[in-house]
N, C-alpha and C positions, 0 to 999 in steps of 0.2 A: 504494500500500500504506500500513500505517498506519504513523506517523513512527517508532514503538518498530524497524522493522525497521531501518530507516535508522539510527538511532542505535546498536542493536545492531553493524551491520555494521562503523561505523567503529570501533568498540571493537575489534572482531577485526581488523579493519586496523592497527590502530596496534599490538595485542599478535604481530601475524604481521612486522611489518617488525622490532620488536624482535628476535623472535624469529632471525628473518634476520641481523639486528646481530650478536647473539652467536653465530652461526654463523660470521661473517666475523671475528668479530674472537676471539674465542676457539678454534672450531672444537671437532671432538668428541675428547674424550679416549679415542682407541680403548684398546684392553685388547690382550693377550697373542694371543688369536683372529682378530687385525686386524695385529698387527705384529710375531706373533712375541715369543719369550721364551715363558718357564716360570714357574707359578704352582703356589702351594703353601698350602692351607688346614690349618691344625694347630689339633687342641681339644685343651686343657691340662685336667688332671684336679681340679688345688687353683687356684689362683689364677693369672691371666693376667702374665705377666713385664712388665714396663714396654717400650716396643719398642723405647728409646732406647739400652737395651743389649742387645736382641738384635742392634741394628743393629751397636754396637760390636763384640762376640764376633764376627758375619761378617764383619765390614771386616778383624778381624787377620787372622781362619784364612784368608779367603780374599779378599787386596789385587787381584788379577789379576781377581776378578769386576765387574762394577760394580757401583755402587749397589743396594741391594738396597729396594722400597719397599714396606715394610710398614703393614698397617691391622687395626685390630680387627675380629670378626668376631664374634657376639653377644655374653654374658656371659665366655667364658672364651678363644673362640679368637681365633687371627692367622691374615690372609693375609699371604702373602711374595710377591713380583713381581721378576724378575730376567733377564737374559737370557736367553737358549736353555743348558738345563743337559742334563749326559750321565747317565746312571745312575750314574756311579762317584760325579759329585759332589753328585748328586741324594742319598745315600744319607754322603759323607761332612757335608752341610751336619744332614742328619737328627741324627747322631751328635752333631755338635759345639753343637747343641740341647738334645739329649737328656744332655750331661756338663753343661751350665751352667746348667739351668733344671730347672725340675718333670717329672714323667711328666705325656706327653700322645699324643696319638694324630694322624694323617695323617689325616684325612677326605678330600683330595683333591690329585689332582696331576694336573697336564697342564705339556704341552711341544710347541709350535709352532713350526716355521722361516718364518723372514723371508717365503720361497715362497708356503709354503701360504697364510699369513697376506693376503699380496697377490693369491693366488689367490679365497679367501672374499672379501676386500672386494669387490674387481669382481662377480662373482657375485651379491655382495649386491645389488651396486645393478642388476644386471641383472634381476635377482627383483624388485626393485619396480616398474622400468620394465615388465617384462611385466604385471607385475599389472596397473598402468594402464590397459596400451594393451586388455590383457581385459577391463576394467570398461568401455571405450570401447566397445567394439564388442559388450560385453552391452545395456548401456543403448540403442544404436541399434536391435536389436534387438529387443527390447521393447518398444520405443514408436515402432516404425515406424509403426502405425495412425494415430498424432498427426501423421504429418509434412506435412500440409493445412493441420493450423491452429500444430503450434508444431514451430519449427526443430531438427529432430534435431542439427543441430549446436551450439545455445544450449544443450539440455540436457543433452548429452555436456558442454559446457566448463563451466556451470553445477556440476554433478556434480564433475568432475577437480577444479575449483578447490575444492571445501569439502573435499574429499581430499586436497589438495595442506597447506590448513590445518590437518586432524586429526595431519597428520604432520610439518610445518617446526613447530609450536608444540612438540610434545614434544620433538623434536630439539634447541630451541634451550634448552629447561627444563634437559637433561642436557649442552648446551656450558654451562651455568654452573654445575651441580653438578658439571658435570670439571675443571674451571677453579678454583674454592673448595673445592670437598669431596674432589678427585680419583675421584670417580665413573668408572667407562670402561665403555667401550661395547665390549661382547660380541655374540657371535653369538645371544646371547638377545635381545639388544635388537632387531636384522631380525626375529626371530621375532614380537617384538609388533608390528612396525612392518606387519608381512604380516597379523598378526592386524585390527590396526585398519583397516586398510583394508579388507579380506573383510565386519570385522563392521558399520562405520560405513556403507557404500555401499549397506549394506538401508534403514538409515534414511532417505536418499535417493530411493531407487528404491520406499520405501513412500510417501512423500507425492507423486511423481511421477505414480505409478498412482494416486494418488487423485483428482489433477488431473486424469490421461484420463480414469477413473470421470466425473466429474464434470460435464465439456467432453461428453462421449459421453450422456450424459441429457439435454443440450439444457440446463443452466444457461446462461443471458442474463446475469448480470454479468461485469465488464470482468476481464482474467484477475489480478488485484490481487486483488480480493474471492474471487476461486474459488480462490487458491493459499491465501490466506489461510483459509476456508473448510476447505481439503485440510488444514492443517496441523494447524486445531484438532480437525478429525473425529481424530487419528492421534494426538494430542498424548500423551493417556493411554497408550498402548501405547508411545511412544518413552519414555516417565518410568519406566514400570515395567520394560522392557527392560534400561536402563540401569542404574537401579538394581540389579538383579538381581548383573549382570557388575560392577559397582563396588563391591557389596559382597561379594562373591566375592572381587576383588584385592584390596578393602583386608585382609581375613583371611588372605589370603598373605601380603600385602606384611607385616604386623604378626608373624606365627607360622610364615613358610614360610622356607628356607635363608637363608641370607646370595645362594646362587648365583642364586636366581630374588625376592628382593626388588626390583631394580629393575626386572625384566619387568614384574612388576605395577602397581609406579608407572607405567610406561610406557602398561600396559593402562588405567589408572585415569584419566590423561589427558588420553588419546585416544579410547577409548569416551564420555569428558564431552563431548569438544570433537566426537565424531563425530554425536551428538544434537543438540549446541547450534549446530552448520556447517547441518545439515540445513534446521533452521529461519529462523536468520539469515543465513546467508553464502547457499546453494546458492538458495534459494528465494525473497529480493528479486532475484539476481544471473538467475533466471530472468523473473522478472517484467521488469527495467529493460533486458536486453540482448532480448526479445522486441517491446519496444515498439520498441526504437532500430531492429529488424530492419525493422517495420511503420512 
């Protein structure tokens, strides 16, 4: 293949083992939906209160809570984050807001136990591993007709691994904005994480089938020049594709809630990195482990 693959690929190596890094060594900052506790979004009507005394005013009224950790949330509101709270104090902490500071309004409230919260994560991750082992046994599928001249199993593992990178690369983006920005990972974030994989593995499975197109007309070049070939017939439809859905989340991520802003960063890149795996990681990774096979 031609060198730009290669060089491209180790670029993704190096940004994937990173990525890896700061999953080890930071890990992700779940949220409230992953470990339990209560969250609470308030929009203020005149001006947003400084948080360093909101925090004060809760530390007196209520020493027996813990920490309580608060973050801005556009121009005027606060998230609050705190343990698992009851309605009696869910409603006396409202109060003792509402005597010390501006009129403002509850936009949102949840409250998760410790349970449920370690109920969702597993789950979580059992939804991705299904997903996988689905996309495994699509892909074999599909391109049964190929298994004469290219190893159903090189393009199933070809396939997994650029998917494996569309999702450790994001994951490792949001261990270091949990870690410096305290960012956390909600049950929205699984939600893109199932997105990108569903949407990225077309991109995939579309230069794939162009390879059996291609292989099936009786092209004569060695299968470097024919993947190479596949990619660039498909190239324009993967650039506009993307585009499409990245400029979609960026117009969320910039004007939609506080609650689905980081979904979109999420969707923003991993739909990049699901386009740019396709071409560089999934498609020399099938060229160079077909030759090793032969």
């Amino acid at each position: 293949m031609k060198k730009i693959y290669t060089i491209m690929f180790f670029v993704s190596l190096a940004v994937f083992v990173v990525s890896v890094a700061a999953l080890a060594v930071y890990g992700l900052n779940f949220g409230v939906d992953f470990k339990g506790g209560s969250i609470m979004e308030l929009e203020f009507a005149q001006e947003r209160p400084i948080i360093d005394d909101v925090q004060k005013v809760l530390k007196e009224k209520f020493p027996d809570i813990g920490e309580f950790n608060i973050n801005q949330a556009g121009d005027r509101g606060l998230i609050l984050r705190s343990e698992e709270l009851s309605e009696k104090l869910h409603q006396e902490i409202l109060g003792t807001i509402d005597s010390n500071f501006s009129e403002f309004g509850e936009k949102r409230f949840d409250s998760v136990g410790p349970t449920v919260g370690r109920e969702l994560r597993n789950k979580s991750i059992l939804a991705i591993v299904i997903v996988l082992a689905a996309i495994a046994c699509y892909v074999a599928f599909v391109f049964r007709k190929l298994s004469r001249t290219l190893s159903l199993w090189v393009m199933n593992t070809s396939a997994l691994v650029g998917l494996l990178h569309d999702i450790v690369i994001p994951m490792g983006v949001f261990a270091v904005l949990g870690r410096y920005y305290n960012v956390e990972i909600s049950a929205v974030f699984v939600a893109a994480i199932l997105t990108i994989l569903g949407y990225t593995v077309s991109d995939k499975v579309v230069i794939f089938d162009r390879v059996r197109e291609n292989i099936l007309k009786g092209d004569k070049g060695d299968l470097g020049s024919i993947v190479h070939k596949s990619v660039m017939q498909t190239l324009v439809r993967s650039i506009n594709n993307t585009l499409t859905v990245v400029l979609s989340s960026l117009a969320i991520y910039f004007f939609g809630g506080e609650s689905i802003r980081y979904f979109a960063l999420a969707l923003i890149i991993g739909i990049f990195l699901g386009a740019y795996s396709s071409i560089f990681v999934a498609s020399p990774l099938l060229v160079w482990w077909s030759k090793k096979r032969d």
